[in-house]
N, C-alpha and C positions, 0 to 999 in steps of 0.2 A: 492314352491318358483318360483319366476317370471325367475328365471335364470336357472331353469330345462329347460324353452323350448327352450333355446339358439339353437338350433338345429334341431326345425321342421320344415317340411316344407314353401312351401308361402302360403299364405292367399289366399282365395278362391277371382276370379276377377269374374269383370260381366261375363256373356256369350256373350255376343257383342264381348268384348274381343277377347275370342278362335275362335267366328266364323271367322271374318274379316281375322285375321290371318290362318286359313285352309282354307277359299278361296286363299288365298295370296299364299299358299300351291300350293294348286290344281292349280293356276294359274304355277307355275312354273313346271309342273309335271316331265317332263325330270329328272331335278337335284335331284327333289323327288326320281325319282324311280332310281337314281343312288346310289342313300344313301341308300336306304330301299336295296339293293343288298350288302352290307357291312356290318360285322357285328360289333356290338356295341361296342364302343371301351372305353376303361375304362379308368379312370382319369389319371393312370399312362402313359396310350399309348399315349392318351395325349397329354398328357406334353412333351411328347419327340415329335412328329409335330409341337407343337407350336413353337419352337424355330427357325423355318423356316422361319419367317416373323414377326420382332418385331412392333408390333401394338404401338404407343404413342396418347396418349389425352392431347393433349395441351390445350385444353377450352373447359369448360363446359357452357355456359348462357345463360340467367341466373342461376346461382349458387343455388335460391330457388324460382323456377319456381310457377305462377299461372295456372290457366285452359284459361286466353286469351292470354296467352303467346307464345311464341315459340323459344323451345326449341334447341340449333345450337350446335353439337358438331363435333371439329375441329381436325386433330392428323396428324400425318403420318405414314407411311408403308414403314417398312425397310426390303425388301428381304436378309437374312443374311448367304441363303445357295451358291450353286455353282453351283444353275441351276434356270434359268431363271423361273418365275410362271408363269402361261397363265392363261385367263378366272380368273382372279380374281376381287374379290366384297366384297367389306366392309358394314357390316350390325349393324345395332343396334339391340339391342337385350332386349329388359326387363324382368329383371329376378326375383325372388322370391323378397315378400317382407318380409322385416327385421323387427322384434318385439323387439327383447333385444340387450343392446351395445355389447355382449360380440359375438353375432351372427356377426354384424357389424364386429369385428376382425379376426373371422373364414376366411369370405366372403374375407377380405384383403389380408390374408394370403394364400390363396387356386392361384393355378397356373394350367396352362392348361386347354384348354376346359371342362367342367363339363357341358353334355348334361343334359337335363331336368334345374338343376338349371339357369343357365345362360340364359333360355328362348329362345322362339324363333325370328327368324328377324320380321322384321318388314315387310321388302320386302315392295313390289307395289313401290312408288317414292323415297321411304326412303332407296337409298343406293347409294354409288358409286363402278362403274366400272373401271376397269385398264384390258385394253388387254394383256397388259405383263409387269411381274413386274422385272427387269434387277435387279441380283447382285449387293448388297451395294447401290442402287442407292435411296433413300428418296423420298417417293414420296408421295405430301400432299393432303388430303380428306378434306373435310366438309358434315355435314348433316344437316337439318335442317327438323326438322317437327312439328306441332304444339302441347302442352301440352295434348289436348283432344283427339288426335290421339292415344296417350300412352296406352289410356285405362287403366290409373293408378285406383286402387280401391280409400278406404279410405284416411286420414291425415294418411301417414307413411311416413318409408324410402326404396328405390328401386334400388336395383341391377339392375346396366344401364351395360352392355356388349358390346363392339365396336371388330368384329370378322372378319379377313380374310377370305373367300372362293377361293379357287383357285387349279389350278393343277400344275403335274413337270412330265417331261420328264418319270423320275420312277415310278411315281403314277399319273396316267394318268385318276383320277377318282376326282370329287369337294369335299373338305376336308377343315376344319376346321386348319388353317397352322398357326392361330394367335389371339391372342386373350389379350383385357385390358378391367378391371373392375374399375368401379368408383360405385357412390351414387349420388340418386337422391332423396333430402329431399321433401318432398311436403307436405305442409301444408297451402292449399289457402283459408281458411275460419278464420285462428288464433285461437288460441288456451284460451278457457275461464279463465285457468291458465299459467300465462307465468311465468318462471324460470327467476329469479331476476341472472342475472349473473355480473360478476367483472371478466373485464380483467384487466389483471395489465400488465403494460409498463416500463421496465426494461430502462434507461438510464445509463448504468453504463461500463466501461473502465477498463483498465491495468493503473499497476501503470506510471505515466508519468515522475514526476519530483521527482531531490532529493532534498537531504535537504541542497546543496551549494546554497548561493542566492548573490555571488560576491563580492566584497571586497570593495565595494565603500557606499558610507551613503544610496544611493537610492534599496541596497536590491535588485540588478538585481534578481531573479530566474533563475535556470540553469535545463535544461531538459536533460532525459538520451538520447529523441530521437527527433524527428518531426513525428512520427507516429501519434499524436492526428492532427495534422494538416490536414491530409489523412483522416482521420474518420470524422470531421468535415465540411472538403470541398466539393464541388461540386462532389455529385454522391456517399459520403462516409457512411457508414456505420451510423452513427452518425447523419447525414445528412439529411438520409434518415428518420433516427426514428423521428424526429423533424417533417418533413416535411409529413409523413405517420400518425405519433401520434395525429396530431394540427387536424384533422377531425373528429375523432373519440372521442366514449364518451368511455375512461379509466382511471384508476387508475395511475399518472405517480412514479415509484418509482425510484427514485435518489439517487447516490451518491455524496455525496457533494466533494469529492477528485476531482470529474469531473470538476463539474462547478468551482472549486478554480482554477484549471489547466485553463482553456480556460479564465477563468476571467484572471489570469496570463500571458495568450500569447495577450492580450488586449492592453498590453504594453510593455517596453524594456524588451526581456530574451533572453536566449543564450541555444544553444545547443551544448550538449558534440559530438566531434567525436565518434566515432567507437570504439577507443581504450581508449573511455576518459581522453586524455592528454591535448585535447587542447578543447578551444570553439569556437561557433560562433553566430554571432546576428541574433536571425528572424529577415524577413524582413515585412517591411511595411505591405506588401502585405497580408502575413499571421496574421499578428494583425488587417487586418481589417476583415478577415475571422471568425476571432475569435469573435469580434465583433458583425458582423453581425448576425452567430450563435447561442448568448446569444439573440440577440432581437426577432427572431424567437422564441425560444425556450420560454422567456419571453412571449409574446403571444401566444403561443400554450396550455400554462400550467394557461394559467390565468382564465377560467373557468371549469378547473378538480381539481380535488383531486389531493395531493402532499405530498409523502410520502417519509420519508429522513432517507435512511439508517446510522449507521454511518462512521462517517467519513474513509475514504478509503476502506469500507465493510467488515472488520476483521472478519477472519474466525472463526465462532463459535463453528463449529467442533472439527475444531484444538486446539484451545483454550481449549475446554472441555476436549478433552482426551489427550492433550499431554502437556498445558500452564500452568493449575490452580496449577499444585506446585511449579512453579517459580513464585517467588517474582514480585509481579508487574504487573502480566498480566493483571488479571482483571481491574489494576489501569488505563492501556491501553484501555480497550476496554469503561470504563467510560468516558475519554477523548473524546475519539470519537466522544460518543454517545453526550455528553456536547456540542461537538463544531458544530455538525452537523444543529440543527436549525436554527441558526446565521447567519450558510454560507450559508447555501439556499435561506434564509431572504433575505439577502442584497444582493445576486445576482440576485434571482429571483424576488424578491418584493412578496414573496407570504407568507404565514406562514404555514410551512411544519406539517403535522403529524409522531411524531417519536415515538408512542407506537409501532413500530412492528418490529421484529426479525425476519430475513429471512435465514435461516442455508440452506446450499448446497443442491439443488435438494430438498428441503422441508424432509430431511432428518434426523431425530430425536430420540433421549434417554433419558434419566431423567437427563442426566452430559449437554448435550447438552440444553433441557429446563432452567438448572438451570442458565445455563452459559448469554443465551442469555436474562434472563431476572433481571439479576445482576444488569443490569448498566440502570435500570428503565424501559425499555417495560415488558409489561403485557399482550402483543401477538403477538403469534409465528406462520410465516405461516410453516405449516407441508403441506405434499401431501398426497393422498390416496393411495399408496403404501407402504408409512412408517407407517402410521397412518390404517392398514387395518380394514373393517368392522369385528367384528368377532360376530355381535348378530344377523347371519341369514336373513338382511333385502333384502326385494325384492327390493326394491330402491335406488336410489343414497340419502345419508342425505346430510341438510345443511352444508355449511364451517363451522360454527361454533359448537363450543363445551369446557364445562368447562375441567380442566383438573386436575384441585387442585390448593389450594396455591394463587388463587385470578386470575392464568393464562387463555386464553382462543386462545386454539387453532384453526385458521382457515386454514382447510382444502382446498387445490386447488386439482380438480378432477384432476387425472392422466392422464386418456385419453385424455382431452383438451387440461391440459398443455405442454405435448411431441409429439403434434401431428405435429409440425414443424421441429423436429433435423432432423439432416443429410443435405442432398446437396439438396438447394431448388432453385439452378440456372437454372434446367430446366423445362422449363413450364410444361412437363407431370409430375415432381415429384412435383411442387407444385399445380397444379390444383387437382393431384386425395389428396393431404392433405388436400386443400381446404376441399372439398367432403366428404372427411372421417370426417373431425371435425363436418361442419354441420350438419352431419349424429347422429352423438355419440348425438351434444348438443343436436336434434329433440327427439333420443331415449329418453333420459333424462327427457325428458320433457313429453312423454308419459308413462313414469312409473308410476304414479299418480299423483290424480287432487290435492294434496298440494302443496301447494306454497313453492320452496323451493330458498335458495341461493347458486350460484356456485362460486367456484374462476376458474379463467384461471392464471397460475402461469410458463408464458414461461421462456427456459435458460434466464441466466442470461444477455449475451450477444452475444445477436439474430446475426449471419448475415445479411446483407444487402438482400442477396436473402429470409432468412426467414421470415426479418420483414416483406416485401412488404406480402409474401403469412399470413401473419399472421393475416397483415392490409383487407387484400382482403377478409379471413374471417368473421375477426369482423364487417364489412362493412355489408357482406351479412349478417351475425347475427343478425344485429339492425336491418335490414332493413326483418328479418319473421319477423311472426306471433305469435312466441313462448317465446320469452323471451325480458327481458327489462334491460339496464344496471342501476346499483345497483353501488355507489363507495366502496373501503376497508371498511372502518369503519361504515356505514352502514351494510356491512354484518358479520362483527365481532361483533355487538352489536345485532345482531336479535336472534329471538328465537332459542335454539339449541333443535333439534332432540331426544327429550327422548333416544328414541333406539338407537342413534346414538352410535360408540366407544370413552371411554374416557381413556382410560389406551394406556400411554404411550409406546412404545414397549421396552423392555431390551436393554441393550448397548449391548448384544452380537448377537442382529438382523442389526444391523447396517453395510448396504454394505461394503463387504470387498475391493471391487474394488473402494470405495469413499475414505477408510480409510488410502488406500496407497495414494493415491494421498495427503495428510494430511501435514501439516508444523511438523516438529518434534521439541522432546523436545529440540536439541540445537538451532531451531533456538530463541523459545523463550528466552532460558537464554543468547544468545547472545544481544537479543533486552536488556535484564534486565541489560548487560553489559556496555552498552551503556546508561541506561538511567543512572546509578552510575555514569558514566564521567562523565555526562549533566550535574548532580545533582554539581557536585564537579566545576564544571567551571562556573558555572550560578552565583554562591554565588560573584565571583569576579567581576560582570559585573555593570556597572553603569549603563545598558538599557538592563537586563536580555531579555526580551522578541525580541529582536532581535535575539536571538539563541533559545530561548526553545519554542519558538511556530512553525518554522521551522523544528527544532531537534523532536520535539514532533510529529507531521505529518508525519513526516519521518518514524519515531518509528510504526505508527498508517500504514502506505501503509505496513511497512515489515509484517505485518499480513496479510496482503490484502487476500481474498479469489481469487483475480487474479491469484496468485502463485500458486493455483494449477496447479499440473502435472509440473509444472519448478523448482526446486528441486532447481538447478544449480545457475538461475537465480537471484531465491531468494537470496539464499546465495551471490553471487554478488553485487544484490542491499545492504543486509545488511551491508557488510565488508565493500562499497564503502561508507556508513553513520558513521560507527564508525570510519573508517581512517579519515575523513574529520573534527569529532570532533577535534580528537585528534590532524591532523594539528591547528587548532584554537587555541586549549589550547595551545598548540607546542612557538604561538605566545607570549605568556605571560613567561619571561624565565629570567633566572641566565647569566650574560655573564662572562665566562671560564676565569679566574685569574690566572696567572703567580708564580711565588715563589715569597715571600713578602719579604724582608728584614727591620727589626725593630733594630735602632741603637738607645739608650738608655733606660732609664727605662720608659718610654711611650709615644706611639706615636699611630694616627687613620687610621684604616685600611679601606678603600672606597670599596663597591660592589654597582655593577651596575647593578639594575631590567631593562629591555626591555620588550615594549609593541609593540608588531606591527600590531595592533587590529586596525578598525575604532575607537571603542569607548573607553572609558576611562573604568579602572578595580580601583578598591579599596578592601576591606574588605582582605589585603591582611598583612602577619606577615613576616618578613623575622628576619630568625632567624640567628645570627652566633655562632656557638661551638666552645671550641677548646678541644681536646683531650689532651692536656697535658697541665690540669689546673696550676700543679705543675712548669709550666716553663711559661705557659702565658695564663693571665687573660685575658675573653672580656668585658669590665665592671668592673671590680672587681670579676667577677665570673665567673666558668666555659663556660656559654653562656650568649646572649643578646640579647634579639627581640625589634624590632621597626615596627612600622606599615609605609605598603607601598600605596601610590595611585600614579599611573601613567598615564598622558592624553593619549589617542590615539594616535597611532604613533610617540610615544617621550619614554625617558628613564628616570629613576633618579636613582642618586649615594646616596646611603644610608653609611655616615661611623661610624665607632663602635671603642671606643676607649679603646687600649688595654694595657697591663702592664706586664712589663718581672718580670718574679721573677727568670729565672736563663739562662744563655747564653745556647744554643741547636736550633734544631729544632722542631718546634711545626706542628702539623698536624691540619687545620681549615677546617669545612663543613660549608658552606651557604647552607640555605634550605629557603624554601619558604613556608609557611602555609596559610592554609585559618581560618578566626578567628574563627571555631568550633574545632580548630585544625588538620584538615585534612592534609595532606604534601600535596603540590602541585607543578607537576613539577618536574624536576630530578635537584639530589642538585649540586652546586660546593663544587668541595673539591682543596684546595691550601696547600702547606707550607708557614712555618715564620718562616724566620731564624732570632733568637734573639741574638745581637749581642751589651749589651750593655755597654761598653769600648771597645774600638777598642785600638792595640797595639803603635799607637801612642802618643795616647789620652796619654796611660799609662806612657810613657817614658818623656813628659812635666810635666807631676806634679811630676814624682818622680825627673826629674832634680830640678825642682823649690822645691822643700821641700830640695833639698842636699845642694841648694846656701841659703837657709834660713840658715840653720844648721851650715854653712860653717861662713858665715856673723855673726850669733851673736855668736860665736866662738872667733870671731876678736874682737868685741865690748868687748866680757867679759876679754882678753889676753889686751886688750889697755886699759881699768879702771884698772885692776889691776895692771898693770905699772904704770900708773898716780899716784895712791894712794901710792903706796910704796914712787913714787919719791917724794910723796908730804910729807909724813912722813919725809922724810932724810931733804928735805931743809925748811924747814914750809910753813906760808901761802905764797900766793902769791897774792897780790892785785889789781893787775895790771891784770893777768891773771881771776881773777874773775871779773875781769867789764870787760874783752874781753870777757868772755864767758856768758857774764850776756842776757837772752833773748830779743830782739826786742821790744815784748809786755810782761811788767811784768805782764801780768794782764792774762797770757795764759803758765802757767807753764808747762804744756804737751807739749810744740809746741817744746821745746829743748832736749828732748829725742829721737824723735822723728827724728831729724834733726843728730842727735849723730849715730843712728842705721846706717846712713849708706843707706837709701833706694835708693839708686839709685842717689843722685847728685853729690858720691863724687867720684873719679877715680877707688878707691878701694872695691866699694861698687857693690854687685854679682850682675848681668842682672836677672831679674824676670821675669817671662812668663806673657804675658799679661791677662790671665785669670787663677790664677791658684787655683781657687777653682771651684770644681769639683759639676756637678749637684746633687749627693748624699755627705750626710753628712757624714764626714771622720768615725763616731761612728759606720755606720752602711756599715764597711767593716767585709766581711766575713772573721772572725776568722784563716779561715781553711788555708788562703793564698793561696789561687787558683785565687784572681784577681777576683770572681764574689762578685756579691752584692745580696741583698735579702732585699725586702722592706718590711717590720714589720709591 
C-alpha cells in the first residue's frame, strides 16, 4: 500500500543540489566548525530551544511556484526569552520531499528543529541577518530567491523550513533557537490528469427573525437582533463571502432563511430590544444595505451552480435520533425542503438545485440517511471520516458512491474540507493552511493517473478571516496545473469508484462530541406543540396564511442546525414563538359576563365575541349551556350554538333565547368552538338568576281576582233582592222600559253594564293589566307561587 511509505525518507535530488549547498557550507566554515563541536542534539532537545525565538511566515508567493518564478517568503522573529540574541540569521531551508498526504500531516504536526529532515540553508544571498534580536521585540524578514535556485527535484510537494540561527549570553555558540514549516507544492509542467474538484461555498446564517410580523395589514417582520446587518455590511462576514465567492468558480450552497431575512430587511422591519419588550425600526440606511447585498450576490451566483438547502437548514441529525417519534417532525423538515426552491427563485432569479442533504460535519448513520432523504433529496453529502475507506485502497476515491435505496453519497475529502477551522486572523496561521491544502490537493492528485472527483465541504459558517484564507486557496487551486473545477452535481452523477466504501457506518460510530451538541427530544415536541395551536387558530382565519407561513418558518428556524451548542438559546427562541401564537389566538375571545338576571318565563341572554386581529375570523361556533336544564332552558334545551364571524378589530353580540322552568339560580358556560368541534379559547361561565313573578307582581293580581270576587258577590246579593222584591209586588212596567237596553239589537251590552266594571261608584278598582303572562291553568299545584311551562 501506497500509505506504508508515509514515513520514508526524501526523494533522491539532483547532485547540483548537494554540491552548491556544501560549497555554501565550506563557505561559511567558522559556523560549520562550531556545530560540528556540539553534539547532536535530538528532536526533543529541540524543541525545548526553539521556543526561544518564535519564527511566523506570514506569505508565501507565489503559493504554486513555477521554475521562472521567484519565490518571496515574508514572517517575523519574535525573541520570547530574557536575553537578548546576537549574530542571528534567518535561513530557508528545503527539506525532504513529501510522496503521501498522510506524511504531509506528520511533517505539520512535528515541532522543533529536526536536523537532516528539515534540510539544509540555502545560505550564500538567501538569508537575512539581525545583529541582535532585543526581548519581545518583532522583528520582520523577507527572502526572496528564484524557483531554480531551490534545486527542487520532480512535480512533488516540499518541506520549506524558515529557521533562526543565533546566540545568547548562556549559549554562546550559533544554534538553531527557531524554527516554522510550510509546503511548497510544485508542479510546473501540469499534470496529464487533473482532479476534477468541487468546492462548495456555504452562505448560510443564525437564526435571525421571529415569527411576529406586527400588528398592522402590511406584515411588518420583527427580528430577534441587527446582527445580519453586521454580517452583511461593509467588511462583514457575509460580505465578505459574496465579494471573495463572485471570482471564483464554486458550488454556491444557500440557505434560503437567509436570503428571506435580507430580502426582509429590504423593507419596513423592526427589531426587538434586548429584553424583547419593546421594538424598533431599521433604518433607511440598513434597507439599503440590504439591498445592495442581494444584487451583488444576485450577480455573483449568476454563473455557478446553486444549491438550496432547506429552509432554515434543520438539523438532520437531530431530527434522526431524537425528532422522528414525535408527530410531525418529518412533516417539518418537508416544508422546508417545499419551500426552499421558490425562495431562492424569486430572490436570486436563478433556479436552485435541491437534490442534496448536508447533515453536520458530513457526519452520517443509516437514521440520519434515512431522515435526510424523507423529504425528497436522493443525496447526501457525507465526509471521509464518517464515511472511512475500509477496502485497503492506496488512493483517495471519487465523492461519489451508491449507497442503497436509490441514494448517492458524495463524499467531501476530510483533509481539504477542515483545512481552514480555528483562528485564521493571523497571516502566519492562514498562509501555512494555505500551503498545507495545496499540499494534500497536489498529493492527491499524484496518487494515480485516474481521473478522479473531489468535494471540498468547508464549516458551515466560515469566518470572515477563514473565507478570505479559503478564497486565497481556491484561487491558487484553479490557477495549478493539477486540477479543474467540477460543479455538485456533476460530481454526484459521475462514475463511482468500484473499490470505493459503500456501507454506511452504525449509529453507534457517530461522534459523541457532535451528539451532545444535538436539539433534544423536548425541543421537538415542543415545536409539535406549537404547531397543534397553529393548526387550531388557522381554521378561524379568513386569510390563514398570514399566520401559518410565518408560524410555519418559525417552526422550521427552531430546528435550525444554528442551534447547535445553544441549548439555552434555542429554547428561547422556541417559547418566544409559541407565547406569541398564543398572544394571537388570546386576540379572538369571550368577554367576562356579570350575573344575569331573567324576570319572567323568557327572555335573551346577549354574549359578546371580540376579535382584535387585523383580519376577519369565521368558521367559528359559540356555544351556550346551562347546567341546570331543569330551571333554565337555552333554546328549549340544555345548550344552543350559533355560528360566529367577526370583522377585524370589531365585536359581535350573539343572543340566545332562554326559558325559566323554575325561579333559582342557574349556572351558564359560553364556549367557543371551532366547526370540527375543537374548544377554542377559554370559556365564560355566568349565573342567571331566574326570577319569574316577582313579589309585587303577585300582590296585584291576587288584589284584583279579591275585587272580582268581592264585586260579583254584590251583583249576585242585588238580583237576588230585586227578584224577591219583584215576586212581592209584580210586574213593573215602567221599571222595565227604564231598564230596557240602548240598542235592542245588542243584548250583552246590559249585563255587562249591571256587573258593575268600574262606572258605577260602588263598582271595585281593577288593576290595569290584571291577567298575567302565564295562563292561570298552569299554576303550580303545589302553592309555592312558581310556574312550570308544560
Amino acid at each position: 500500500m501506497a500509505e506504508a511509505a508515509d514515513f520514508q525518507g526524501m526523494s533522491p535530488s539532483p547532485a547540483r543540489r548537494w554540491l552548491r549547498r556544501t560549497g555554501a557550507l565550506l563557505a561559511g566554515a567558522p559556523l560549520l566548525a562550531g556545530l560540528l563541536q556540539l553534539p547532536a542534539a535530538s528532536p526533543a532537545q529541540a524543541a525545548d530551544t526553539d521556543e526561544t525565538v518564535a519564527v511566523s511566515v506570514n506569505s508565501l508567493t507565489p503559493s504554486v511556484p513555477t521554475d521562472d518564478d521567484t519565490l518571496t517568503v515574508s514572517g517575523t522573529v519574535t525573541n520570547k526569552g530574557k536575553q537578548a540574541v546576537t549574530d542571528a540569521q534567518v535561513d530557508l531551508r528545503v527539506g525532504q520531499e513529501l510522496t503521501t498526504r498522510s506524511g504531509i500531516d506528520t511533517a505539520a504536526k512535528a515541532t522543533g528543529y529536526q536536523p537532516g529532515t528539515d534540510g539544509l540553508p540555502l545560505g550564500g544571498k538567501y538569508l537575512k541577518k539581525f545583529a541582535k534580536l532585543t526581548p519581545g521585540v518583532a522583528q520582520p524578514f523577507s527572502i526572496s530567491v528564484p524557483v531554480d535556485e531551490l534545486e527542487l527535484g520532480g512535480n512533488g510537494i516540499y518541506q520549506i523550513a524558515v529557521s533562526l540561527t543565533g546566540e545568547t549570553s548562556t549559549q554562546s555558540w550559533p544554534q538553531v533557537l527557531g524554527v516554522e514549516r510550510t509546503f511548497l507544492p510544485y508542479q510546473p509542467d501540469g499534470a496529464d490528469t487533473k482532479t476534477r474538484t468541487t468546492v462548495l461555498w456555504p452562505l448560510i446564517s443564525t437564526v435571525h427573525m421571529t415569527a411576529q410580523t406586527g400588528s398592522n395589514e402590511s406584515q411588518t417582520p420583527v427580528f430577534r437582533d441587527n446582527d445580519l446587518i453586521e454580517e452583511i455590511g461593509p467588511g462583514g462576514r457575509l460580505e465578505q463571502m459574496v465579494s471573495l465567492g463572485k471570482d471564483l468558480d464554486i458550488t454556491w450552497v444557500v440557505d434560503p432563511d437567509l436570503l428571506a431575512s435580507v430580502d426582509a430587511m429590504t423593507r419596513s422591519y423592526r427589531v426587538q430590544s434586548e429584553d424583547g419588550t419593546t421594538t424598533t425600526a431599521g433604518t433607511r440606511a440598513d434597507q439599503e444595505l440590504a439591498r445592495r447585498w442581494l444584487a451583488r450576490l444576485q450577480d455573483a451566483v449568476a454563473d455557478n451552480e446553486v444549491v438550496a438547502l432547506p429552509f432554515a437548514d434543520p438539523d438532520l441529525a437531530s431530527l434522526a435520533h431524537n425528532g422522528t417519534a414525535v408527530t410531525g417532525s418529518l412533516g417539518h423538515l418537508k416544508e422546508a425542503t417545499d419551500v426552499a426552491a421558490d425562495t431562492v427563485e424569486s430572490i436570486l432569479h436563478v433556479k436552485p438545485t435541491t437534490d442534496f442533504a448536508w447533515p453536520v460535519e458530513g457526519a452520517v448513520d443509516p437514521s440520519i440517511v434515512k431522515v435526510a432523504t424523507s423529504a425528497g433529496a436522493d443525496k447526501v453529502l457525507a465526509r471521509s471520516d464518517s464515511l472511512e475507506e475500509t477496502g485497503g485502497l492506496t488512493y483517495t476515491p471519487s465523492a461519489a458512491r451508491p449507497i442503497g435505496g436509490g441514494t448517492t453519497a458524495v463524499v467531501a475529502d476530510a483533509r481539504l474540507s477542515t483545512a481552514f477551522q480555528g483562528d485564521m486572523t493571523r497571516a502566519s496561521t492562514s498562509t501555512l493552511a494555505v500551503q498545507r491544502f495545496l499540499a494534500q490537493s497536489l498529493a492527491l492528485n499524484l496518487q494515480t493517473d485516474d481521473q478522479r472527483s473531489i468535494v471540498v465541504a468547508p464549516q458551515r459558517m466560515p469566518t470572515a478571516g477563514q473565507a478570505r484564507a479559503l478564497a486565497e486557496a481556491v484561487t491558487a487551486l484553479q490557477d495549478g496545473g493539477w486540477t479543474q473545477s467540477q460543479d455538485l452535481t456533476t460530481t454526484a452523477t459521475a462514475k463511482p469508484d468500484p473499490g470505493a466504501t459503500t456501507k454506511v457506518p452504525s449509529g453507534s460510530t457517530y461522534p459523541s462530541a457532535l451528539r451532545k451538541q444535538e436539539l433534544k427530544r423536548s425541543a421537538f415536541e415542543q415545536i409539535a406543540a406549537t404547531q397543534t395551536k397553529l393548526g387550531k387558530f388557522k381554521v378561524i382565519l379568513s386569510d390563514e396564511s398570514r399566520v401559518v407561513t410565518p408560524f410555519g418558518r418559525a417552526m422550521n428556524r427552531g430546528m435550525s442546525t444554528s442551534w447547535r451548542g445553544q441549548a439555552t438559546e434555542a429554547a428561547v427562541y422556541r417559547n418566544g414563538v409559541e407565547t406569541y401564537l398564543e398572544s394571537l389566538a388570546d386576540q379572538v375571545s369571550l368577554i367576562e359576563k356579570s350575573e344575569t338576571k331573567l324576570s319572567g318565563r323568557s327572555a335573551t341572554i346577549p354574549v359578546t365575541v371580540q376579535n382584535n386581529l387585523v383580519q376577519g375570523v369565521d368558521n367559528l361556533v359559540l356555544r351556550l349551556t346551562s347546567t341546570s336544564p331543569r330551571r333554565l332552558k337555552i333554546g328549549g334545551y340544555a345548550y344552543e350554538e350559533q355560528p360566529v364571524a367577526v370583522s377585524g378589530g370589531h365585536s359581535q353580540t350573539v343572543k340566545f333565547t332562554t326559558s325559566a322552568e323554575a325561579n333559582g339560580q342557574a349556572k351558564v358556560i359560553a364556549q367557543l368552538y371551532t366547526e370540527d368541534g375543537q374548544k377554542y379559547g377559554d370559556p365564560v361561565r355566568f349565573d342567571v338568576k331566574v326570577t319569574e313573578f316577582t313579589a309585587t307582581v303577585m300582590l296585584v293580581i291576587g288584589g284584583g281576582f279579591l275585587l272580582l270576587v268581592l264585586a260579583g258577590f254584590r251583583m249576585y246579593t242585588q238580583r237576588k233582592r230585586a227578584a224577591r222584591k219583584a215576586d212581592e209586588n209584580g210586574p213593573d212596567t215602567s221599571d222595565e222600559a227604564a231598564d230596557a237596553p240602548e240598542n235592542p239589537e245588542d243584548p250583552d251590552e246590559r249585563p255587562a253594564q249591571e256587573s258593575g266594571s268600574g262606572t258605577g261608584a260602588d263598582a271595585p278598582e281593577q288593576p290595569s293589566d290584571p291577567t298575567p303572562d302565564t295562563p292561570a291553568e298552569n299554576a303550580d299545584p303545589s302553592g309555592t307561587g312558581e310556574r312550570v311551562d308544560r
